[in-house]
C-alpha positions in Angstrom: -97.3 34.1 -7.1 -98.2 32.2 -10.0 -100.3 34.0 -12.4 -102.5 32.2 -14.9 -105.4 33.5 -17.0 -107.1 30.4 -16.8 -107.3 28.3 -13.4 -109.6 25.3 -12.9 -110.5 23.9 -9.9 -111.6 20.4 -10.4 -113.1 17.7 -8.4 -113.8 19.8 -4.9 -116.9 19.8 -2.6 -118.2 23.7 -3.7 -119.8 25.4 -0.6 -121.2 28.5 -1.1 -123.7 30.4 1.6 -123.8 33.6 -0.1 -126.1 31.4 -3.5 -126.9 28.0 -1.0 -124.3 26.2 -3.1 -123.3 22.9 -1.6 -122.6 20.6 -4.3 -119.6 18.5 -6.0 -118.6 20.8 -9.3 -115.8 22.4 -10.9 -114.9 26.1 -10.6 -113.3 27.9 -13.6 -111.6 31.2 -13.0 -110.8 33.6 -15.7 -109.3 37.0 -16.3 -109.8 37.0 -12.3 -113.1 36.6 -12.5 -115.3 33.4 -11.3 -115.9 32.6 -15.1 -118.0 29.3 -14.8 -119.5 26.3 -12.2 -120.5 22.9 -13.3 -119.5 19.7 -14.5 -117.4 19.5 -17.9 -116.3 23.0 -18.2 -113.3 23.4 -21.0 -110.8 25.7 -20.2 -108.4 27.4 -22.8 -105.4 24.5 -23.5 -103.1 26.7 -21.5 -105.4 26.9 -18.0 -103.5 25.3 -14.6 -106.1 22.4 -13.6 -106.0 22.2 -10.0 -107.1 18.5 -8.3 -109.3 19.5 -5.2 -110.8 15.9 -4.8 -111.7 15.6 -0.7 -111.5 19.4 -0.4 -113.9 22.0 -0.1 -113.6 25.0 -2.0 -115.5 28.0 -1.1 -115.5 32.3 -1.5 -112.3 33.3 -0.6 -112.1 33.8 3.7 -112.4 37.6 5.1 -111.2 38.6 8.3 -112.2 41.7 9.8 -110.3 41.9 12.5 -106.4 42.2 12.4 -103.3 44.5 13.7 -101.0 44.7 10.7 -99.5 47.5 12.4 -98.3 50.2 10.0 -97.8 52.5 10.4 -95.1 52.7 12.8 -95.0 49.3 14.8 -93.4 47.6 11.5 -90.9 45.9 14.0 -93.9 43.7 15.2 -95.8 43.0 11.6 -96.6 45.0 8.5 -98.2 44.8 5.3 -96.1 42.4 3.8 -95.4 39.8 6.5 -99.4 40.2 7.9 -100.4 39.4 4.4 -98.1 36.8 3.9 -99.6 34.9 7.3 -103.4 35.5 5.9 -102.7 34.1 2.5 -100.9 31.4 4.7 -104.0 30.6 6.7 -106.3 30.6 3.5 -107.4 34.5 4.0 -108.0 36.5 0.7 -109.3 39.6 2.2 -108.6 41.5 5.6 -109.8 44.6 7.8 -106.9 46.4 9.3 -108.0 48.0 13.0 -106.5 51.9 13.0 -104.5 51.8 16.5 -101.4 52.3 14.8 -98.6 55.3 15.0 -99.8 57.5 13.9 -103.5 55.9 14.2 -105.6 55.8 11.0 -107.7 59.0 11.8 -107.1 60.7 8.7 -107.4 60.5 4.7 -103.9 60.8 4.4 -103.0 57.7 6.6 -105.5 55.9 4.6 -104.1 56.8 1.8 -100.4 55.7 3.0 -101.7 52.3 4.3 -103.7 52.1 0.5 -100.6 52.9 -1.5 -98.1 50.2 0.7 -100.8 47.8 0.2 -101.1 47.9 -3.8 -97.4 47.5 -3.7 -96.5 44.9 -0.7 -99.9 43.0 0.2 -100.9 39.5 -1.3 -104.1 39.5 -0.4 -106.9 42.7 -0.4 -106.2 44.9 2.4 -109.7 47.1 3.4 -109.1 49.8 6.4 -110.9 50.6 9.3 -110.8 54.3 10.3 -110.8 55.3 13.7 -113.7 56.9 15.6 -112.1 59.9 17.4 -109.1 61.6 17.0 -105.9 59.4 18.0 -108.4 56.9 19.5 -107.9 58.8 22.5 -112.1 59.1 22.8 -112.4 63.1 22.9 -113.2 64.1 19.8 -114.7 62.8 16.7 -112.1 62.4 13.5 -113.4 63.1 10.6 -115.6 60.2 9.6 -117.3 61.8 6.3 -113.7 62.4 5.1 -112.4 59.4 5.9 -115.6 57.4 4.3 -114.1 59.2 1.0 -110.6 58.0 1.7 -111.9 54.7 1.3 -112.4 53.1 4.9 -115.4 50.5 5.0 -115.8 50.9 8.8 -114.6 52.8 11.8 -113.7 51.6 15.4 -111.3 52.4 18.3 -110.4 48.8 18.5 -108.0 48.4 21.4 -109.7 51.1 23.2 -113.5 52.1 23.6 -115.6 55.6 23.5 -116.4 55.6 27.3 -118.5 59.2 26.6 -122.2 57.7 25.6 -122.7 61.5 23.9 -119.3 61.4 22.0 -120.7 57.8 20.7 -123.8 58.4 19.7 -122.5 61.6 17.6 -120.5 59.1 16.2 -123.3 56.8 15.3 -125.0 59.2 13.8 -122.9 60.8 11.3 -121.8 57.4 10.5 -125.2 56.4 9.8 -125.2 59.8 7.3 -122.3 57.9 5.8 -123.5 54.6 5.5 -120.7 53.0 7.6 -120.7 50.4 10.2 -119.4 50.9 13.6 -117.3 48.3 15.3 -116.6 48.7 19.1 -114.6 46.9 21.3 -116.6 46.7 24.3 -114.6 47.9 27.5 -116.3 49.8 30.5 -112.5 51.4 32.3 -114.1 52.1 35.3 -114.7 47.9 35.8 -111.5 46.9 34.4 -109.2 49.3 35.5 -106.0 47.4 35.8 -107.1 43.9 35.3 -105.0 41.8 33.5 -107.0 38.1 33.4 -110.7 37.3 33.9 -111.9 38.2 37.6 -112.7 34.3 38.9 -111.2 31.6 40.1 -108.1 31.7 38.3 -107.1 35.4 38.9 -107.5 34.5 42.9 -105.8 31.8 42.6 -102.7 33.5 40.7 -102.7 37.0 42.4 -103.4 38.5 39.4 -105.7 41.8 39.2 -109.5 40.5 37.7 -110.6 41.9 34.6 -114.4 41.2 35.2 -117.2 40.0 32.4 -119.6 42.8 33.4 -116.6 45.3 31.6 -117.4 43.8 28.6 -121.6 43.2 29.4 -121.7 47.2 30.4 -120.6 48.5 27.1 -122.8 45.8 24.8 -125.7 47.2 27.0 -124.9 50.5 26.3 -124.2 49.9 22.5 -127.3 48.3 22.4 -129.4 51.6 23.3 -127.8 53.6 21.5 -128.2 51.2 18.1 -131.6 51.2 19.1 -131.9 55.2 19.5 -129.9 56.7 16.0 -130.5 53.0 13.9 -127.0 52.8 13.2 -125.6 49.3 13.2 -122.8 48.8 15.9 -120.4 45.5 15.7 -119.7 44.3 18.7 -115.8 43.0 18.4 -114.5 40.0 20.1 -117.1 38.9 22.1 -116.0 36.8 25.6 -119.0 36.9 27.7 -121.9 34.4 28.2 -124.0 37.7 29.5 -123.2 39.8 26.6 -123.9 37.2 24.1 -127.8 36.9 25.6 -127.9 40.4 25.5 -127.0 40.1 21.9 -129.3 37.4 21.3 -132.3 39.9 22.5 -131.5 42.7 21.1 -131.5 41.0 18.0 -134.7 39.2 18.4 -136.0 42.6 19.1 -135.0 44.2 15.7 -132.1 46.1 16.6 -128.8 46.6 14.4 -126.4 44.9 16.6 -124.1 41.9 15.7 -121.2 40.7 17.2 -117.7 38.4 16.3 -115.8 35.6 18.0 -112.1 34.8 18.0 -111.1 31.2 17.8 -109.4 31.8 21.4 -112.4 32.8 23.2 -114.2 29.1 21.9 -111.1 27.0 22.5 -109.8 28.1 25.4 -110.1 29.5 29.2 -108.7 31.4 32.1 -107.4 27.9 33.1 -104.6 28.2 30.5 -103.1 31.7 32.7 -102.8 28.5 35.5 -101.4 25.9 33.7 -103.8 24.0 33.7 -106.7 24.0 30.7 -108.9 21.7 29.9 -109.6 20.7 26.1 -112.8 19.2 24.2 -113.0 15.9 22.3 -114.7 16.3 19.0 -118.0 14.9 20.4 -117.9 17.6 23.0 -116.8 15.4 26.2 -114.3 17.8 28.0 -111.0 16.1 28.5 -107.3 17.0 29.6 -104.4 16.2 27.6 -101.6 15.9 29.5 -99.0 15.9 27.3 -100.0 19.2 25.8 -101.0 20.7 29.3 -97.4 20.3 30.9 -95.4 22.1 28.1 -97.4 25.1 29.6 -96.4 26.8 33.0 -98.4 29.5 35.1 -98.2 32.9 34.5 -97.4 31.9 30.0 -97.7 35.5 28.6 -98.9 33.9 25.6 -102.5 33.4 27.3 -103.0 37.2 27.6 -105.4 39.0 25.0 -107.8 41.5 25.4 -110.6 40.6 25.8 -109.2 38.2 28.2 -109.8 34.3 28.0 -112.7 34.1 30.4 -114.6 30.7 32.7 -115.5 27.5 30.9 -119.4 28.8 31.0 -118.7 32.3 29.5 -116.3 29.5 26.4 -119.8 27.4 26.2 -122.0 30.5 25.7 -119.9 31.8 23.0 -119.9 28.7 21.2 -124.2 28.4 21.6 -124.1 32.3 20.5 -122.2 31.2 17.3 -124.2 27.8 17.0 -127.6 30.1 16.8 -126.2 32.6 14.8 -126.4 35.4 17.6 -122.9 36.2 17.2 -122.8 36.2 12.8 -118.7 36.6 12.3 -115.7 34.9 13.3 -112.4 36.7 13.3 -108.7 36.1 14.5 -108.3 39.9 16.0 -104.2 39.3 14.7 -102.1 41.4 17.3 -98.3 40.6 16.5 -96.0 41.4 19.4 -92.1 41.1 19.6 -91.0 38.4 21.2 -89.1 40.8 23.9 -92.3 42.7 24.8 -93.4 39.4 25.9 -91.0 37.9 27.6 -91.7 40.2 30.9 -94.5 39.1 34.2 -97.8 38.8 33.6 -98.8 42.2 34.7 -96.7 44.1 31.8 -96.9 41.9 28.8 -98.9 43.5 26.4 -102.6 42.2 25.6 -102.7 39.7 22.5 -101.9 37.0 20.5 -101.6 36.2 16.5 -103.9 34.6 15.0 -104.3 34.3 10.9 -102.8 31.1 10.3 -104.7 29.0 12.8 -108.3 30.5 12.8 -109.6 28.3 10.4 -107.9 25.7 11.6 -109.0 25.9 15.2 -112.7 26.7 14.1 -112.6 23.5 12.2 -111.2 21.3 14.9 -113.4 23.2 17.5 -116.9 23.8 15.6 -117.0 21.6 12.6 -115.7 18.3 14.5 -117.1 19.5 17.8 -120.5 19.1 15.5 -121.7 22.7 16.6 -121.6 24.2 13.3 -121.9 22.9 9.5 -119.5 23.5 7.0 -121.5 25.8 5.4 -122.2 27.9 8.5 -118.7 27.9 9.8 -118.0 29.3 6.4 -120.5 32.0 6.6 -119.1 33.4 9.5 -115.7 34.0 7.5 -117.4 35.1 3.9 -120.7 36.4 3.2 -121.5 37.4 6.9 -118.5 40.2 7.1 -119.2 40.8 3.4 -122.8 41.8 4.2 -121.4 43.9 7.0 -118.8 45.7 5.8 -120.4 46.2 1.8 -117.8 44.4 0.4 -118.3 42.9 -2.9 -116.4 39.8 -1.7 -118.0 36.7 0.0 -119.5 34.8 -3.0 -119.0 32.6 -6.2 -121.3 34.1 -8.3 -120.5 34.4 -11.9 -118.6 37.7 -12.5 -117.4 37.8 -9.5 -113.8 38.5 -7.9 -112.0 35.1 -8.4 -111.0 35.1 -4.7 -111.3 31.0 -3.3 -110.1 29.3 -0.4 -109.5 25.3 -1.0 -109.0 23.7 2.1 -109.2 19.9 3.4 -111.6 19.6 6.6 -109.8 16.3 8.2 -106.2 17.0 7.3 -104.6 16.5 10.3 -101.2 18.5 11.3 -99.1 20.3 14.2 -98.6 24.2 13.4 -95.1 25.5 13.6 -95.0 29.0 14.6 -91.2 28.7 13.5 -92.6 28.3 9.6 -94.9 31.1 10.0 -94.3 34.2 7.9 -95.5 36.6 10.3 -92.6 38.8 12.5 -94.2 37.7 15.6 -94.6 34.2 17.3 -96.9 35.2 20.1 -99.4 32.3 19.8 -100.3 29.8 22.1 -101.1 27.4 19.9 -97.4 26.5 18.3 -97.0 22.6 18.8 -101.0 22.2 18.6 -102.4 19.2 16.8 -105.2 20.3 14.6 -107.7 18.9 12.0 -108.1 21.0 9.0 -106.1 22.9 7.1 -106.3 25.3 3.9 -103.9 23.9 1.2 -104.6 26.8 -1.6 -105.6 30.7 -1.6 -106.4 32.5 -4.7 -106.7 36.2 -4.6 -108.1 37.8 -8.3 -107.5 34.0 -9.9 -103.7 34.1 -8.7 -102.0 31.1 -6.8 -100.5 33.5 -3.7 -100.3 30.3 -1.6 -100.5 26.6 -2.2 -99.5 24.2 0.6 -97.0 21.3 -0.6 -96.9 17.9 -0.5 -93.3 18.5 1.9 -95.5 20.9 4.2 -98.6 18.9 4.5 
């Protein structure tokens, strides 16, 4: 880390969404603070002045969605190495989920996962606390306490409430506490045992289906119950074409409901389990790549995640559902693995991939080239939207605000290398993939923690 008390950032493409700032000036940081914006600013003789000609600079990216694992899974990832891979993939600010061992269901694990941060993390590490008690969905943990403690949300993420009146407690006192609920959406009497999308794929494979209407069940249900206590619920990692329309009309109809999508569930499908995806040109014509498709064979472990990768319609929906806004936030859901856990059959992998360093990558080669979204709506979805959502004075470049930036260069193209990653887990299915765009600095309270060198480029 390369502390400086004055950095300027000269020459880039400034995007803001949180002020509608799209405009060529410079940035000055000072004291950690976003000091000044404009053209000609004059820095103290001993500031860094950074070149960002041909690169946007915007609010540093949040992601509210990862598995950093600690406490006790540190053999998979912890604060240190997750940290490392977000600064990597030009995140300043992350939300870690609270299925952990012990899970994060009282003020005292907060307060553990708070004090390793301040010492270990690179980037700001926020907590989400869990809804009930071991996330086991039988009783509520203590969700005024843990409000104190410092959480900015609560969620069983990796499992879901399936008791509507244990939920809707929930929602309640949480709306007496002024915190958001985030639910992954997961009905267990559809799913059971299913380990890919029910379709044409799991048939073909002889794998057990994991069907949509698991997913759409839940988003209904969160839905009424938003509607009934007027507590806002978040849906996480949305797959499904279904529940994104349900999204987009509850939302037309004034209820709190939002939802997320992870770069997989836009870039890829259930084809992938098979060996055999198909990929999008940047004007949208579908295409196959060869070359890339037969370094893949059936049954690739890598290709397993929860909520699984779903039909080339359900991949088109979520991309219109981001396109329109219905679905507000994009986030990697980072779920390190080690590599032995892995390597067994399909059936008893474990669900999940990592995610931090190529999320905005992917979203740029997949969104901004695909021309679905602008620049300054792709960068929305990773700033002020989760800002908004969570009440986190992060998101923005207004003056006085925490100097936390992302640079990065929208049509550098490059291969990532999970090898070069600084995560403890390689369970990505995108190592070897060519990509266009790449973050090349992140600055998190106006320190350099990562800068991407000419020898890396």
């Amino acid at each position: 880390m390369w502390a400086m008390s004055q950095v300027l950032l000269q020459g880039g493409r400034v995007i803001d969404p949180a002020n509608t700032r799209d405009e060529n000036v410079d940035v000055l940081l000072s004291n950690g603070k976003i000091h000044s914006l404009g053209k000609d600013l004059k820095p103290t003789d001993d500031a860094e002045i950074i070149d960002c000609s041909g690169q946007v600079v915007c609010p540093g990216l949040i992601d509210l969605h990862v598995h950093f694992r600690e406490p006790g899974q540190t053999a998979k990832e912890d604060i240190a190495s997750g940290s490392s891979a977000a600064a990597m993939g030009g995140f300043t600010s992350v939300v870690c989920m609270p299925n952990t061992s012990p899970a994060i269901d009282t003020p005292s694990t907060v307060k553990l996962i708070q004090d390793k941060a301040q010492h270990e993390a690179l980037v700001n590490v926020y907590i989400a606390g869990a809804i009930t008690v071991g996330i086991a969905g039988k009783e509520l943990a203590p969700i005024g306490s843990l409000k104190d403690a410092g959480v900015v949300a609560i969620t069983d993420d990796g499992h879901c409430v399936q008791n509507n009146e244990l939920m809707r407690r929930a929602l309640e006192y949480a709306g007496m506490f002024g915190l958001p609920v985030m639910d992954h959406c997961q009905d267990y009497s559809m799913v059971t045992d299913g380990v890919m999308h029910e379709g044409y794929w799991s048939t073909n494979l002889g794998l057990k289906g994991w069907p949509a209407a698991g997913e759409d069940l839940i988003v209904s249900r969160n839905i009424e119950l938003a509607q009934l206590t007027g507590t806002h619920i978040h849906c996480q990692h949305i797959s499904s074409a279904k529940s994104v329309e349900l999204i987009r009309r509850a939302k037309q109809n004034g209820v709190c409901i939002s939802g997320e999508a992870c770069p997989h569930h836009f870039t890829l499908t259930d084809a992938a389990i098979g060996g055999s995806e198909h990929f999008w040109a940047e004007d949208g014509r579908e295409l196959q790549k060869e070359s890339q498709r037969t370094q893949w064979a059936s049954f690739d472990t890598r290709f397993k995640m929860n909520p699984p990768l779903r039909s080339a319609d359900d991949r088109t929906a979520i991309i219109e559902g981001l396109a329109d806004n219905t679905l507000e936030i994009l986030a990697s859901d980072h779920a390190p693995h080690c590599a032995h856990e892995k390597d067994v059959e399909f059936d008893y992998a474990p669900f999940g991939i990592t995610g931090l360093e190529t999320e905005l990558a992917l979203s740029l080669t997949q969104l901004y080239h695909g021309k679905h979204l602008s620049l300054s709506d792709l960068i929305a979805k990773y700033t002020i939207n989760p800002a908004k959502l969570l009440n986190l004075t992060k998101g923005t470049l207004t003056i006085g605000a925490d100097a936390d930036i992302t640079v990065f260069d929208p049509d550098i193209q490059w291969v990532f290398d999970v090898e070069s990653s600084p995560s403890k887990s390689s369970n990505t299915p995108f190592n070897d993939w060519a990509l266009k765009g790449r973050p090349t600095l992140t600055i998190v309270g106006g320190n350099v923690i990562n800068r991407l060198s000419e020898a890396n480029a």
